[in-house]
N, C-alpha and C positions, 0 to 999 in steps of 0.2 A: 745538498747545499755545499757550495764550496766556501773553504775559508782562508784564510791569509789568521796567522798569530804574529804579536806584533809587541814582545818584551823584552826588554836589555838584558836578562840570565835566561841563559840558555835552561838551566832546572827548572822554572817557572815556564817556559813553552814547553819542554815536555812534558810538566805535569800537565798543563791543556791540553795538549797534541793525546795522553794517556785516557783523559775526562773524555773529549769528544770521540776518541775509538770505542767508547761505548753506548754513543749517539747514532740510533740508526739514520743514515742517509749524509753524513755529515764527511766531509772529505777535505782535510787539510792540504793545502795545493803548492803553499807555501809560508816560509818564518820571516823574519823579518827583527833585525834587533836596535834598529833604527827609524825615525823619522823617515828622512831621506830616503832609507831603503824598502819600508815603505811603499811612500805613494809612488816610486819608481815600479817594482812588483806587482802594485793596483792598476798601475796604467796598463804593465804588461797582460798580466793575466785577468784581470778584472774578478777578480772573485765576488759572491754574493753579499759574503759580511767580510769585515775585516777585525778582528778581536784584537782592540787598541787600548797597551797601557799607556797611561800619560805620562809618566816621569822618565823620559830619554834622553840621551844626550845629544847635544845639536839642537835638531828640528824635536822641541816633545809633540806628544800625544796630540794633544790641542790642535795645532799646529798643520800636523801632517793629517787631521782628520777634516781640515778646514782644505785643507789643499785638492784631498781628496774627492770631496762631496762636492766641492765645485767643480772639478774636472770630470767628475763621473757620477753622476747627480742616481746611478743605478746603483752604485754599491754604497751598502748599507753598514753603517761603525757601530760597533758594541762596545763603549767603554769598559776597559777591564783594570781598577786601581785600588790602592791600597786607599788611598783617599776617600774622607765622606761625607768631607763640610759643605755646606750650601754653596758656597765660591765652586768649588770642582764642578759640580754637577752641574750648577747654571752655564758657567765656561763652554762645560762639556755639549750642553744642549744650543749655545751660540755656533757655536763651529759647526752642529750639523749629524752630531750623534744620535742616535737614535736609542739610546739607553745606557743604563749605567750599573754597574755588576761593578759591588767591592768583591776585591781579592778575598776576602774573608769567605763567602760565599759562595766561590766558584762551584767546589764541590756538590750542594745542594741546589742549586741553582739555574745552573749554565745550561742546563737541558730546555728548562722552562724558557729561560731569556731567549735561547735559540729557535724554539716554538713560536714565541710568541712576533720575534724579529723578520721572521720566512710569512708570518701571516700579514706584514705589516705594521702591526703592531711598535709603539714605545714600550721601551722596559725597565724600569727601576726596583732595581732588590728591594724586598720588605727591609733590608736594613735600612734603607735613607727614606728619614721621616716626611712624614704625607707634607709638613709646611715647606719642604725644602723644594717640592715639589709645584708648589701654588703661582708660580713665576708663570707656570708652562700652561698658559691657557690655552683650551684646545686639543691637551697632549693627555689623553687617558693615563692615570697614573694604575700600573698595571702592579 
């Protein structure tokens, strides 16, 4: 599975960049600490997922994920945010995500959502409550 990470601190991509080298099959292709830089990167390389925080400068998360998914309707967004009120997530799933992984969780986590994203699958951490989820008919809440 190729990936694109996609966070304004450079600490926070290499903690993912550290998580996913112990994901078998899982190959980080390229970073990305922008919006714009980004869905520029996704056009080029097209990676499988793209592991997209929201809070960016310029172009955020939202945005460059909406950009994305209409331009390349193959590559798959993993929200990856500190955020975890019902507003984010519904945003999140408008624009075209295909799940959503608080920061909080990545550690315990990110393997599963990865799993689950490669099967096709939607993915919501056990941390964001089943109601926040209830918008997304149609969308297994995993």
């Amino acid at each position: 599975m190729r990936l694109m990470i996609v966070d304004d601190f450079r600490f926070i991509r290499r903690h993912i960049r550290t998580l996913l080298g112990s994901i078998p099959g899982a190959e980080v292709v390229a970073e990305a600490s922008s919006g714009e830089e980004a869905v520029a990167l996704a056009r080029e390389l097209r990676p499988d997922v793209v592991l997209m925080d929201i809070s960016l400068q310029g172009m955020n998360g939202l945005l460059a994920t909406e950009a994305i998914r209409r331009e390349l309707p193959g590559v798959r967004v993993l929200i990856l945010s500190q955020h975890v009120e019902a507003e984010y997530v519904r945003r999140a799933r408008q624009a075209g995500a295909c799940g959503y992984l608080p920061k909080s969780a990545i550690a315990q986590e990110l393997g599963s959502a990865l799993a689950a994203v490669e099967r096709g699958e939607a993915w919501f951490s056990c941390s964001i409550r089943r109601e926040q989820l209830e918008d997304f008919a149609g969308q297994p809440a995993v």
